[in-house]
C-alpha positions as CSV (number, residue, x, y, z in Angstrom):
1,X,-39.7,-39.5,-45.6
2,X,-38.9,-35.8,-45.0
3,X,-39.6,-32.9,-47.3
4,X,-35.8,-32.1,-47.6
5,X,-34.6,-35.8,-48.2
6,X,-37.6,-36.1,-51.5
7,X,-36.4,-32.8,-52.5
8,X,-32.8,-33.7,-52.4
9,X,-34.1,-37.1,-54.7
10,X,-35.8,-34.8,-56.8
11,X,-33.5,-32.3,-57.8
12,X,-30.9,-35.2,-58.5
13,X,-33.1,-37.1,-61.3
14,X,-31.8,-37.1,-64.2
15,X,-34.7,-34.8,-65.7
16,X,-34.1,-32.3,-63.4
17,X,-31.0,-31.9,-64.4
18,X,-31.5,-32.3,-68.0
19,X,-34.2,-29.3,-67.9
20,X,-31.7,-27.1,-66.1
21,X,-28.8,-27.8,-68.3
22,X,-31.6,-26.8,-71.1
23,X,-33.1,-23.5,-69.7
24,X,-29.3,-22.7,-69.3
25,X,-28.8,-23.1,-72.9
26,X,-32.4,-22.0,-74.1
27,X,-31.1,-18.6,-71.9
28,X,-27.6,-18.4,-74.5
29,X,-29.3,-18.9,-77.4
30,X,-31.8,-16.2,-76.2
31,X,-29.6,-14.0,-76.1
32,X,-27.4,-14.8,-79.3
33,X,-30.8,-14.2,-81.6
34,X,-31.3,-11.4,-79.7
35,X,-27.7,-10.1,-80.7
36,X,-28.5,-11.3,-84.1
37,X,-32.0,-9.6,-84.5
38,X,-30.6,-6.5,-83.2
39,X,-27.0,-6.5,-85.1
40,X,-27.7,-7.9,-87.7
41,X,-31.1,-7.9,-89.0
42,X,-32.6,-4.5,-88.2
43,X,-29.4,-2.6,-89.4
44,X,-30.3,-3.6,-92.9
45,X,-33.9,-2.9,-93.0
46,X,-33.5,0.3,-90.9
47,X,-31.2,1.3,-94.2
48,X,-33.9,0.1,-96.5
49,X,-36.6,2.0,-94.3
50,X,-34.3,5.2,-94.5
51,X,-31.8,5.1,-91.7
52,X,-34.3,4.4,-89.4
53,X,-32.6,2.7,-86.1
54,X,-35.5,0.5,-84.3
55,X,-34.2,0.5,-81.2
56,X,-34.7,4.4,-80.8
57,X,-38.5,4.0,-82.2
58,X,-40.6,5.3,-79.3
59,X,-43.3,7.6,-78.8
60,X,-43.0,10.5,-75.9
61,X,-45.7,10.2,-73.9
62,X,-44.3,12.8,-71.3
63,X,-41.3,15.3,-71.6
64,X,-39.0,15.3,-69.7
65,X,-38.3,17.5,-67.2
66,X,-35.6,18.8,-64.8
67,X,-36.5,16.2,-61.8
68,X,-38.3,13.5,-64.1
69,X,-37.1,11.7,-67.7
70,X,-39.3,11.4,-70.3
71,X,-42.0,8.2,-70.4
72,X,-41.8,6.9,-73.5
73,X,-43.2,3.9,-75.3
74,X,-40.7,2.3,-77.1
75,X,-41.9,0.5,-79.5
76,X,-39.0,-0.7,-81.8
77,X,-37.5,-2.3,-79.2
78,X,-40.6,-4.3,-79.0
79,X,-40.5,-5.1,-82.4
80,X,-37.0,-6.2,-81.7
81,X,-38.5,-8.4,-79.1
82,X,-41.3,-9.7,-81.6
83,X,-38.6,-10.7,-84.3
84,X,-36.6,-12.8,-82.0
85,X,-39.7,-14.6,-80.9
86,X,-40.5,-15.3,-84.6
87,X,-36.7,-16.8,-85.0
88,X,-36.3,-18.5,-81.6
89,X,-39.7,-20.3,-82.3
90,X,-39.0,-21.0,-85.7
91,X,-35.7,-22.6,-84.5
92,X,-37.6,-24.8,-81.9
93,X,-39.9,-25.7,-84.8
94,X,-37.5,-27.3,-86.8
95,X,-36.0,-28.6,-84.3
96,X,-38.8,-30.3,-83.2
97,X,-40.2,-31.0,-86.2
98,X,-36.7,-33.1,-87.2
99,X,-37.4,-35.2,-84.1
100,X,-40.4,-36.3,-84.8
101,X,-39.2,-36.7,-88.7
102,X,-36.2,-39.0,-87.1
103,X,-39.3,-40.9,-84.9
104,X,-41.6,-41.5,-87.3
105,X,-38.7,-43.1,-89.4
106,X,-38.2,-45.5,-86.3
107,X,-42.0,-46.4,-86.4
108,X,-41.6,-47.0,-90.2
109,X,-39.1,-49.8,-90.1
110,X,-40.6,-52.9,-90.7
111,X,-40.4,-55.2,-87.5
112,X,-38.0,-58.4,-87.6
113,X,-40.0,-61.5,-88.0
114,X,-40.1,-63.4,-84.6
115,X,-37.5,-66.1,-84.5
116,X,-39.4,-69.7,-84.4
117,X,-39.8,-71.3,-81.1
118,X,-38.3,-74.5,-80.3
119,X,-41.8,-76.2,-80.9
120,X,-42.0,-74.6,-84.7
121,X,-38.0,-75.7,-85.4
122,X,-39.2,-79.1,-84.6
123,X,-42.2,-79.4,-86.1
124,X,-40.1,-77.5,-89.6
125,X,-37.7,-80.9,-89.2
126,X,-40.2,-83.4,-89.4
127,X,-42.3,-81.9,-92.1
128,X,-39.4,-81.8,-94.2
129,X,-38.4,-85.6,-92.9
130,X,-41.4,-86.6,-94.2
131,X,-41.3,-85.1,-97.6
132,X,-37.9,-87.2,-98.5
């Protein structure tokens, strides 16, 4: 079999797919906590922290000059970065931990008694025959 026909199998399962369609929406939900992180939650606690704006937080570590910008360490945007971590795995942990909530459920449920075989109908018949 040639490498491209096994590729062309592979990247046709249905896994394949499946994982692409959810890095896709992993990669918009990404970026919708990091809108929310960065519009919504640090606004408020930059107000509470007195006006501070986290996404200017950095600290020079060269000036600027007139050929070269500053280098700077900017470390509110990091914290930025940490917080929508924290949410984005917090959402994957409930998420997750729903799942397995919803299969252990599944694994609860008492199983249907097996129906009787032919042999144990039979054999029912005839013991209650012989009880009349």
């Amino acid at each position: 079999m040639s490498i491209i026909k096994e590729f062309k199998e592979f990247t046709v399962k249905g896994n394949v797919l499946d994982m692409a369609i959810g890095i896709i929406i992993g990669g918009a939900f990404g970026r919708i906590v990091s809108s929310f992180v960065a519009d919504v939650i640090m606004p408020p606690i930059g107000v509470l922290l007195g006006g501070i704006d986290f996404s200017k937080l950095a600290i020079t570590v060269k000036s600027a000059t007139e050929t070269e910008e500053a280098v700077k360490i900017k470390y509110g945007l990091f914290l930025n970065t940490v917080i929508d971590f924290i949410i984005i795995a917090f959402a994957i942990f409930m998420v997750i931990k729903a799942i397995n909530t919803m299969k252990r459920k599944e694994e609860e449920k008492p199983a249907a008694p097996p129906s009787p075989t032919k042999q144990e109908v039979l054999l029912t018949e005839i013991r209650d025959l012989l009880k009349k």
